[in-house]
N, C-alpha and C positions, 0 to 999 in steps of 0.2 A: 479162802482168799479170792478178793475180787480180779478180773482180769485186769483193769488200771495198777489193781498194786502191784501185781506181777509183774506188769510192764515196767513200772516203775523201779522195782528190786533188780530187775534184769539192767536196768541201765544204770544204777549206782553201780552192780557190779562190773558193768561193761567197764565204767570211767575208773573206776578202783584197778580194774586190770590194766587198765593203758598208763596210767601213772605209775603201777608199778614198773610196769615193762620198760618206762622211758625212766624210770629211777636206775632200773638194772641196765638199761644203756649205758647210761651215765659214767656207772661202777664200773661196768664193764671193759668201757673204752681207758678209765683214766690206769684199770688194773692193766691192760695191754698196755699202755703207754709208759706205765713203770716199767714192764718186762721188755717188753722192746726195747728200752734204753740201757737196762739192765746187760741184757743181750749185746747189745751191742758194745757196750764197753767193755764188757765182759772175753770180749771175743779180739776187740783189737790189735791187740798182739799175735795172733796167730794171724790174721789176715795183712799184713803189713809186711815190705818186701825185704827179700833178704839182703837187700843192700842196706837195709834204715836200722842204724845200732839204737838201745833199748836201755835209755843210760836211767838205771834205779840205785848209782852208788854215787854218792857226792863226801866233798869235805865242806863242812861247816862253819863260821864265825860269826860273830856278832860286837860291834862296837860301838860305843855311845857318841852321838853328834848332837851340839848343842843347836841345831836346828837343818832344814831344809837349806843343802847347799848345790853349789855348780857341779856339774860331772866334769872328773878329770877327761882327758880324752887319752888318756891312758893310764893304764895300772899294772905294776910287777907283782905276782899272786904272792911272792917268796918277802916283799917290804909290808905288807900290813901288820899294824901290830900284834892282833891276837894270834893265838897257835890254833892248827886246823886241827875241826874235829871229826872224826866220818862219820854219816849219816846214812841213813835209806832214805830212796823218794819210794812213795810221795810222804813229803815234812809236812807235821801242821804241827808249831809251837803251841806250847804250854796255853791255856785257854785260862785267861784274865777277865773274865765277865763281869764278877762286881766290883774288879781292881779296875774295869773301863771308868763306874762310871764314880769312884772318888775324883773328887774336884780337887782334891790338893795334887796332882800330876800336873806337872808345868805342860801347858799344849805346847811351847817350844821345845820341848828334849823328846829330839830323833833317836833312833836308831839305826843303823846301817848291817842289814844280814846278806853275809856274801855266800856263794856257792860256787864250787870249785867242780867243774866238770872232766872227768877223763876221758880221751879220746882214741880210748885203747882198744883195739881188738874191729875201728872201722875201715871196712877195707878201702883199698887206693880204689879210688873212679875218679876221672875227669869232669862228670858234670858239676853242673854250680852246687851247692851243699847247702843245707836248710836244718834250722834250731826248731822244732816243734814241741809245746806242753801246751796240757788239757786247761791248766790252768795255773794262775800266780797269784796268789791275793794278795796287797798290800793297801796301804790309802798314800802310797808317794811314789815317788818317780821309780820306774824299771828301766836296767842298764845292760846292757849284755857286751862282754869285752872278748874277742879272737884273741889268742895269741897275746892279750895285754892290749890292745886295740881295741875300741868304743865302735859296734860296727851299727849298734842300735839301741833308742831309748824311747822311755814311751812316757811322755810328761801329763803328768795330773791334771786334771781340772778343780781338784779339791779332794777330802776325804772321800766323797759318794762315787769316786771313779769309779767304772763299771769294771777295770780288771778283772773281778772275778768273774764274768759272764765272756768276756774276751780273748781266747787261745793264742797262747804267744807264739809266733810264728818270726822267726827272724832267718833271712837269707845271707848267708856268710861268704863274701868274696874272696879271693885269694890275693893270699899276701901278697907283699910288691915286692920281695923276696924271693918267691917262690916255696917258700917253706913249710912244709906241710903245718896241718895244724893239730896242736900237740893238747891246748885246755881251752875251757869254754868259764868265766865269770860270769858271774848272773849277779848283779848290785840290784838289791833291792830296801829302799828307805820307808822308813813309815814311823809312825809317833810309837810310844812304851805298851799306849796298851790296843794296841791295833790286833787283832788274830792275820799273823800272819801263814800262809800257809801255800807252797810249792807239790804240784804233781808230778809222777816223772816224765822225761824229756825223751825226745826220740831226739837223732841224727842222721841224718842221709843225703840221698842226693832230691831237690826239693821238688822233681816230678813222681815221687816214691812218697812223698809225704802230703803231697797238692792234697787229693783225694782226701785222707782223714782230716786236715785242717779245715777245709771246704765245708765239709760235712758238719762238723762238731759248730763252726762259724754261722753254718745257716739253720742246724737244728739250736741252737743257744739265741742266738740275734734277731737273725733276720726273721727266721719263722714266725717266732712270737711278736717281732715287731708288725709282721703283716696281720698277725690274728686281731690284735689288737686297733690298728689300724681299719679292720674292716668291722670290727665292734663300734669302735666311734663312728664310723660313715652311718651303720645303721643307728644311732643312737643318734647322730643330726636328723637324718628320715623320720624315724619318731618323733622328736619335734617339732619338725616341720606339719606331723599329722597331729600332732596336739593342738598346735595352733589355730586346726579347722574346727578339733571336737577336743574343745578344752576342757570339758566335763567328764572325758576318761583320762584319770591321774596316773594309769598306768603308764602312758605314753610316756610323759612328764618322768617317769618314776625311771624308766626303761633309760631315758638320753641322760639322767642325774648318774647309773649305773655304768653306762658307758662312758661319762667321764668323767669317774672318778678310778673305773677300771684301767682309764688310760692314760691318766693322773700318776697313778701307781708306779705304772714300768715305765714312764718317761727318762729319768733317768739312767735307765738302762740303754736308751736307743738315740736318743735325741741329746746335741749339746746346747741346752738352754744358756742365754746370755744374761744370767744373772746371780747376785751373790750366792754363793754357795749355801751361805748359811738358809738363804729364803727356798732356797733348793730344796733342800733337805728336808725345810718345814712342809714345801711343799707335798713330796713326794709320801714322806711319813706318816703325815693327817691326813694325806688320800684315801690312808689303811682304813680307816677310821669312816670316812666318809664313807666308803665304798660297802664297810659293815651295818651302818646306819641305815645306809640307801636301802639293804637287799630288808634288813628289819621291817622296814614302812611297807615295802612291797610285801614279804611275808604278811602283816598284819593286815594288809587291804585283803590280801586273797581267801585267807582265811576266818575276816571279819570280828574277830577280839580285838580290843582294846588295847589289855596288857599293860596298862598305864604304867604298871610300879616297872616294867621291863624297859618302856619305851623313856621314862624320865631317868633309869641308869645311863642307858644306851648313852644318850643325848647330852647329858651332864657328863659322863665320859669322856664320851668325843670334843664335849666343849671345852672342858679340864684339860685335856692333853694338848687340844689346841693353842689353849691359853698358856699352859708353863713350859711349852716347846717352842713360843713366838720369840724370833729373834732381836726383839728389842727391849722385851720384858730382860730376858740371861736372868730366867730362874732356873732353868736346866742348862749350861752350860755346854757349849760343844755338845749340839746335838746327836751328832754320829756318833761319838762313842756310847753314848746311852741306849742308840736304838734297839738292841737287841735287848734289852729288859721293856720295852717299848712294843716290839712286837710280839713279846711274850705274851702281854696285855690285851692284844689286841688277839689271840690268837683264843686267852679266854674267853674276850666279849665277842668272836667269831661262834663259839663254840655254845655260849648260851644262847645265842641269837637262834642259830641252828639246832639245837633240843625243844629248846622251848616254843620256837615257830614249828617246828615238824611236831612237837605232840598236839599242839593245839591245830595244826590243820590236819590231823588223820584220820580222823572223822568227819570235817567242815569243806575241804578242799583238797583233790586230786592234784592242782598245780601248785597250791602251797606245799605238799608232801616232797613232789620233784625240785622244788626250791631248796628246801632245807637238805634233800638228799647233794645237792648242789653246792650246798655251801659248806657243808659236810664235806666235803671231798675237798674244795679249796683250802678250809683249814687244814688236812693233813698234807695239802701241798707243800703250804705256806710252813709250817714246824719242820718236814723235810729241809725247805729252805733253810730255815732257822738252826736246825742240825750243823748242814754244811756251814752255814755261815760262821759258826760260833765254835769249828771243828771238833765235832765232837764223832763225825765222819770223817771218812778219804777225801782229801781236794780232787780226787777226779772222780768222784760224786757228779749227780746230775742236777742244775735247778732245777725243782716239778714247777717252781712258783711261776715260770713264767709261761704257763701254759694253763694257771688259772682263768688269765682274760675267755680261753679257748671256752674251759667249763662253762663259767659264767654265759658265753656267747650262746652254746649249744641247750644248753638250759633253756634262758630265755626266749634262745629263737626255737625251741621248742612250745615254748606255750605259745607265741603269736604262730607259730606256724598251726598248730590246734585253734586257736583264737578264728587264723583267717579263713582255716577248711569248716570250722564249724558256721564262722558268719558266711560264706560260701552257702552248705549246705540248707541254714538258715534263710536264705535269702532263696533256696530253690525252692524249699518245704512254701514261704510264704507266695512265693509265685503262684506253685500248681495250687496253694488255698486260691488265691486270688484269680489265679485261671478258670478254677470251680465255678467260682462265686460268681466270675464274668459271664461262664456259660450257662449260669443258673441267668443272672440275669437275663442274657442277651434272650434265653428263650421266654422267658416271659415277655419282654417287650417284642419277640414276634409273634407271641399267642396275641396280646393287647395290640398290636400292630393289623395283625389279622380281624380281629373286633372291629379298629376304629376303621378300616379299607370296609369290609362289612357294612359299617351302620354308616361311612361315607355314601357307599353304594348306594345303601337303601334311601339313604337322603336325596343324592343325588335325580335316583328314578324319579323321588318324590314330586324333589323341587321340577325337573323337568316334565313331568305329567301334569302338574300344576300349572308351568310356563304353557304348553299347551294347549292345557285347557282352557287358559284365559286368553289365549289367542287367536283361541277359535272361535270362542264366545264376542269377545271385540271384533272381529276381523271377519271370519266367513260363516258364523251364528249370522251378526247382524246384518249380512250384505244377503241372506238364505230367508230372513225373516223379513226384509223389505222386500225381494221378490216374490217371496208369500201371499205379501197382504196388494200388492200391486196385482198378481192374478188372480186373487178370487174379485177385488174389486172392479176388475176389466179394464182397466185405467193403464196394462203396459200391452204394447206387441209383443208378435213372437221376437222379433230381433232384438227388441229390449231383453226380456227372458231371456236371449240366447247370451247377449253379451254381459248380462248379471252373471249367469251360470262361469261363462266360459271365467269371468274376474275372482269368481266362489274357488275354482279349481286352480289358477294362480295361484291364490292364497295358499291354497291345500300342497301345491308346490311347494312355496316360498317354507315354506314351514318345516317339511320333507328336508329339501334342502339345507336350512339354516343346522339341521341336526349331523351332518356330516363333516368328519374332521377335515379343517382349514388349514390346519399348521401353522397359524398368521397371517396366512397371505390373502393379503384385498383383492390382486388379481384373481385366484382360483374362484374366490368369492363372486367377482365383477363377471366371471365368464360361465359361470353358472346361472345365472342370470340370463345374461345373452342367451344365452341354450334353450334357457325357459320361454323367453320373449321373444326369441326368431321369429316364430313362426305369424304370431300375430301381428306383428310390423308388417312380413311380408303380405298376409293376408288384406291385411289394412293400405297398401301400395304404398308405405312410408321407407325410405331407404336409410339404412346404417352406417355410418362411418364411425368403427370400429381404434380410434385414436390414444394407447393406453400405454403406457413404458412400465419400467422395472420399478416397482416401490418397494421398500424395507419392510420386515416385518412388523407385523402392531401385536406384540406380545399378549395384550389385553382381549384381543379379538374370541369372546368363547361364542356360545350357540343363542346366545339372548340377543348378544351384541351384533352377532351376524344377522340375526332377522330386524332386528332397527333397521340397519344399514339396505339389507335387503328390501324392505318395505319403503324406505325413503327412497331410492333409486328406483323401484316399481312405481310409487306415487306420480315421482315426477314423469314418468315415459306414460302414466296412465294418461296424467293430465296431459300432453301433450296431445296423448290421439285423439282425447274426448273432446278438446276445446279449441285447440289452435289451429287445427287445418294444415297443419305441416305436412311436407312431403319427405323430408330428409332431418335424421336425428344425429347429431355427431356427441362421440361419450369419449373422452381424455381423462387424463392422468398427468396429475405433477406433484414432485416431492420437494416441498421446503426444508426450512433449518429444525423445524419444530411438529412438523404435522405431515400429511396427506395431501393433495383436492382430489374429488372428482366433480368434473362441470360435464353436464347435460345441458347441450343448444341444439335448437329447432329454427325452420327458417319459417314460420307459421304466424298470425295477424295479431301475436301479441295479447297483454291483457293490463288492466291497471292491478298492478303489484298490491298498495295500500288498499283499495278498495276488497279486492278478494280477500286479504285478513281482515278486513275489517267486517265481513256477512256473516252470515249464518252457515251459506253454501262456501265459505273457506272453511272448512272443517276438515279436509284432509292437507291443506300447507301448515296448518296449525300441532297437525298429530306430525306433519313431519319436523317442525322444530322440535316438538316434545319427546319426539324420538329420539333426534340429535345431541340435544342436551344429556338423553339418559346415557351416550356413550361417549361423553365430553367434548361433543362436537358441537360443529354451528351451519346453516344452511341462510343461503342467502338467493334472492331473487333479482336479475335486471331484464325488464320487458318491455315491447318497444314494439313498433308497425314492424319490423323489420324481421324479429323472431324474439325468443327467449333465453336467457341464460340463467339456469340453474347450478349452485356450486353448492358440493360438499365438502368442508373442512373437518378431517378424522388428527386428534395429536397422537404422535408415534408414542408417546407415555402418557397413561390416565395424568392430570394434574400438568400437562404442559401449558403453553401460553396459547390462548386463545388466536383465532386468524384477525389479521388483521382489518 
């Protein structure tokens, strides 16, 4: 076996083990969550105080009422017509399930089941006194009568009332009498074939009882309504990231889950302002939805079809939707039917769930912990079903409402793996992409070190070249006319002397031109000076030295330096050689666009045209052709009086010419 496949086999098994792990999570918590409730109901009785009587003996009756009527606001237990019969709590009558859902039961004919409480054997205390049970189930109004006195009722919203998820808690004032209290009625109405069904009742004083009622109120209600609650918040979040990356349908799939999870137990928490019957349709075809949903998602994860699974699924859910719609009344009074209703759905939970976990046990780790997931919600839900249809204790526990929880933990377990993997994902791809950057970056500084290299070598090139041709134009030819002038006898020494001395200028200016500038015309302009001092003085011509601050000329390199060098030497040559000046003044001024430097002599002048136009203007001619090379311009005004030479430099190659 190659090392890749090894690697490979190690991490199917890796993923194989973490989906089991979080499948036995799963198990694990909802197996706690039965014992712990188990536990604790179990235990009630012994942790309750010994002031709270523990009423498990009632007398019993039952009489027929031709429909939902007013509460008396008082009742003699000894004037009802039927004879009392004794019972044990907890009562769950006789269990009508296929007599619910015959249609020929008039929905008008009530029933009224009384319970007659004794009050015997609770000791005398002063504080206020409190009626506490786990639970009452009916679908019609609950009454509770003191002494024959109405001291509390709890009025219906319809059949789907949540009384069975809600602990009856009733606080009993004293009589106006003072007389102690001797029985306790419990009126409880509901239709023929309702399961109706009483747990027993505690008595005491109601800071003895606060504590269990609290407890059982917030593990039954409120708990579940928060899980739920925070199912849906994440299930909008979801779609709101769908909306960014709509081409992952899990999102989409995830916020359809959450609400239809939250669809589900509405009725339980929330009083909607709408008909009952649409209620009812509502909350019961959620089942349905909510089994649908998790199928689509099994199927995506796992990647099968299933068509012959997915077209039952679907045609089910659509079937039940359709002969459960309240305006069709092909199923009548939908409440009574529901529990052959969630039977149905408890089966299409259950195939949903076999047949998505075998088809993803080999395909998908997260499809495996879905199915283990929905697995465990149907045995919620048939608990429910249990209780609901008494075939248990009424002080039984709903698990159903702590499916949303399942559900929640499930799923936000796969996006919690979902976002630690795209997490890790996104490191793995970094450090590649970090590689690859530093793979690159060294190459483009090995290639970077090339092209500085063969710039170098260029650069020596091109400047040995500039060089060479400047010395060949410039003090070659100024070396070769003193040449041929002393072998032909035709120059003095003073000539020879001031040929040489103009050859070694040169040989400056050159020197010079190759030292960093940094831009500056000035450094430039005063190197110069440095060079030419001496010969001014020699020559008894005086300097007036006239220059201010100029900007830098960004373009200024070492070519451009010796132009400008060479035209500024030009004109100070010609001034010694031809004019007769005794005083040279060199300024500086800065336009909107350019430079000057103007060179003036107070010397006898010359005709400006006529010198461009000889033979012997050959060096005002190389300084315009210089000027031009560094997009400047040079101009001449000459006169008895002296000469003005100006040089126009633009602070940017390509600016507007002087004017």
């Amino acid at each position: 076996m190659s090392l890749g496949s090894a690697r490979r086999l190690l991490e199917q098994f890796s993923r194989y083990r973490l989906a089991s792990f979080w499948a036995n999570v799963v198990l694990a918590a909802s197996v706690a969550l039965l014992v712990a409730m188990a536990a604790f109901f179990g235990t009630t009785g012994a942790a309750q105080h010994n002031a709270a009587l523990h009423l498990t003996q009632a007398d019993w009756q039952v009489q027929d009422a031709p429909g939902f009527r007013a509460l008396p606001l008082a009742v003699d237990s000894k004037a009802l017509p039927s004879a009392w019969q004794p019972v044990e709590l907890p009562l769950a009558l006789p269990i009508a399930l296929l007599r619910q859902a015959d249609g020929s039961v008039s929905t008008g004919a009530t029933r009224i089941t009384w319970l007659r409480l004794s009050t015997r054997g609770l000791p005398d205390t002063p504080a206020p006194l409190a009626l506490y049970g786990a639970r009452i189930k009916t679908d019609g109004t609950i009454a509770v009568y003191a002494n024959g006195r109405l001291v509390h009722r709890a009025q219906v919203q319809g059949p789907l009332w949540n009384s069975t998820r809600t602990p009856l808690w009733v606080l009993l004032g004293r009589t106006t009498d003072g007389a102690p209290l001797n029985e306790i009625l419990v009126r409880m109405e509901h239709t023929r074939g309702a399961q109706v069904a009483v747990s027993s009742m505690w008595l005491g004083p109601a800071e003895a009882l606060e504590a269990r009622h609290r407890t059982r109120q917030w593990l039954q209600q409120e708990l579940p309504a928060m899980l739920s609650a925070a199912f849906m918040a994440v299930g909008v979040f979801a779609l709101f990231v769908w909306f960014r990356r709509s081409h992952e349908t899990g999102y989409l799939l995830f916020f359809n889950l959450a609400t239809t999870s939250f669809l589900r137990s509405l009725h339980f928490y929330v009083d909607v302002p709408i008909a009952n019957d649409w209620f009812a349709w509502l909350t019961v075809n959620s089942l349905f939805w909510l089994v649908a949903v998790v199928h689509f998602a099994l199927r995506q994860l796992h990647g099968r079809p299933l068509r012959w699974l997915t077209g039952a699924v679907v045609a089910w859910t659509v079937l039940i939707g359709v002969l459960t719609l309240p305006g069709l009344a092909v199923l009548r009074n939908t409440p009574q039917v529901t529990p052959l209703i969630y039977l149905g759905a408890a089966l299409m939970g259950v195939a949903v769930a076999l047949v998505g976990g075998l088809s993803a046990w080999r395909r998908s780790s997260e499809g495996r912990l879905v199915a283990v997931g929905i697995g465990v919600c149907v045995l919620l839900g048939v608990s429910d079903w249990l209780l609901q249809n008494n075939f248990v204790s009424p002080e039984g526990w709903y698990l159903g409402a702590y499916t949303n929880a399942v559900t929640f933990s499930v799923f936000g377990v796969m996006l919690y793996r979902r976002y630690v993997n795209a997490i890790a994902e996104v490191e793995r791809v970094n450090a590649s992409l970090a590689q690859r950057l530093a793979a690159r970056e060294a190459e483009l500084e090995l290639s970077h070190r090339r092209l500085r290299e063969v710039e170098r070598k260029q650069t020596i090139s091109d400047e040995r070249q500039r060089l060479m041709q400047d010395m060949h134009d410039g003090l070659g030819s100024s070396l070769i006319s003193a040449i041929r002038s002393v072998e032909g006898g035709s120059m003095s020494d003073d000539k020879v002397s001031q040929v040489l001395k103009s050859c070694l200028d040169d040989l400056k200016l050159t020197i010079d031109s190759m030292e960093p500038l940094e831009d500056d015309l000035l450094l430039l302009l005063a190197t110069l000076r440095y060079r030419l001092g001496p010969r001014l003085e020699s020559s008894g011509v005086a300097l007036q030295w006239q220059v201010q601050e100029l900007p830098a000329l960004d373009w200024l390199d070492p070519t451009s330096a010796l132009h400008i060098l060479r035209i500024v030497q030009e004109s100070i040559a010609n001034v010694l050689r031809h004019t007769r000046a005794t005083e040279i003044r060199v300024a500086t001024e800065r336009e909107a666009s350019g430079v000057r430097v103007s060179i003036e002599d107070n010397g006898q002048g010359f005709d400006v045209e006529k010198a461009l136009s000889v033979a012997g203007g050959r060096g005002m001619q190389n300084q315009q052709r210089r000027a031009q090379a560094v997009g400047g311009e040079v101009s001449w005004r000459s006169g008895p009086g002296g000469t003005l030479f100006t040089l126009w430099l633009p602070l940017k190659r390509g600016g507007r010419t002087a004017s």
